[in-house]
NUTOR-590651 format. One record per residue (C-alpha): y, x, z. Coordinates in steps of 0.02 Angstrom, whole numbers, padded with zeros to 5 digits, always signed. Last residue first. Layout:
N
YXZ ...
//
This chain:
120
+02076-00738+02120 +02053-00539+02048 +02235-00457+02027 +02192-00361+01885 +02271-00154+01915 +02425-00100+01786 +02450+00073+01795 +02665+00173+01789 +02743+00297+01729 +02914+00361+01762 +03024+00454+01646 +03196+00507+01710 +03160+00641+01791 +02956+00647+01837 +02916+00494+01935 +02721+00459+01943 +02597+00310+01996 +02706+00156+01974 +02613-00001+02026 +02606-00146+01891 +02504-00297+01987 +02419-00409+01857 +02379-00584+01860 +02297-00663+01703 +02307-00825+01615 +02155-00915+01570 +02064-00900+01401 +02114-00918+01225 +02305-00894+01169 +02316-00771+01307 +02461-00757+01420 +02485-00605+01531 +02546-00622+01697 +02648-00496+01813 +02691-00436+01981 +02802-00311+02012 +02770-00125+02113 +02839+00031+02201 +02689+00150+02226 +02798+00297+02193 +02986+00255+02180 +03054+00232+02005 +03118+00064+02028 +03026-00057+01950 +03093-00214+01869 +03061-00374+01920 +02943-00531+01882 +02861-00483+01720 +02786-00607+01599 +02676-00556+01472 +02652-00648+01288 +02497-00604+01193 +02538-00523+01041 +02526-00554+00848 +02371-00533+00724 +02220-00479+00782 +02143-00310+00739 +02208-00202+00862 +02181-00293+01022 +02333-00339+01128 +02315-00284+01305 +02403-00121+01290 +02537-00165+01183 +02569-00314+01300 +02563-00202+01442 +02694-00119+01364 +02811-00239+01303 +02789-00326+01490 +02857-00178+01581 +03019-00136+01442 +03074-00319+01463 +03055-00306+01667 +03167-00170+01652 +03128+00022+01699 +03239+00037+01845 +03413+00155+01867 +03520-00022+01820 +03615+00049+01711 +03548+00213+01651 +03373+00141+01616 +03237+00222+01676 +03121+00293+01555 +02924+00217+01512 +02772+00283+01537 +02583+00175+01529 +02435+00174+01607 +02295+00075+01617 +02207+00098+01445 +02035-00009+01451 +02084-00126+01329 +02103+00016+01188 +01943+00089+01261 +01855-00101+01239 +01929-00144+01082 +01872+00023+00999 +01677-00014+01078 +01688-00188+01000 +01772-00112+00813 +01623-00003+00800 +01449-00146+00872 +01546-00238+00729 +01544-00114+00609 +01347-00041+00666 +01283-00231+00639 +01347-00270+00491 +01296-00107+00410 +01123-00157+00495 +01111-00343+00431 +01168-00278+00261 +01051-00135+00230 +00919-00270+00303 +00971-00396+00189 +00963-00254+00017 +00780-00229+00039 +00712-00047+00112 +00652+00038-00031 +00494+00012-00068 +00326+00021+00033 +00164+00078-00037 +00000+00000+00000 
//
């Protein structure tokens, strides 16, 4: 008995397969990202809520889907270490999400700051 080549459905189920097993590991490090650095503003001398919720909405956005989620920040953050705000990020499918932004270094002007889940 001899066997072929393999048949074009399997070469199809596996390339299938391997792409989406691809983009699910890249959404996961891409979600995974915690951190994020931003400068203080020379007004107020706090990264703005604005500048907070771009970020994390950067972060939590995955790369292949159109648009962003929305994120809601209530404060800015002065650039104190462990200084923190609340926020929630709004999905278009799936409950809302509470996240605490705590800054983790100051270095001049530039401080940077993780995002932690705030489980309920």
């Amino acid at each position: 008995m001899r066997t072929g080549p393999p048949r074009p459905r399997v070469l199809i189920g596996l390339l299938t397969a391997l792409v989406t097993a691809g983009a699910l590991a890249f959404a996961a490090i891409r979600l995974c990202d915690r951190e994020a650095t931003s400068e203080v503003d020379d007004g107020t001398h706090t990264v703005l809520r604005s500048e907070i919720a771009r970020a994390l909405s950067g972060q939590l956005t995955l790369p292949f889907r159109g648009g962003s989620d929305t994120v809601h920040c209530y404060g800015d953050l002065r650039p104190v270490p462990y200084d923190a705000v609340r926020c929630t990020a709004h999905f278009p499918i799936g409950p809302d999400r509470q996240l605490t932004v705590e800054v983790t270094r100051v270095r001049h002007n530039r401080v940077t700051y993780r995002r932690h889940l705030l489980h309920r």
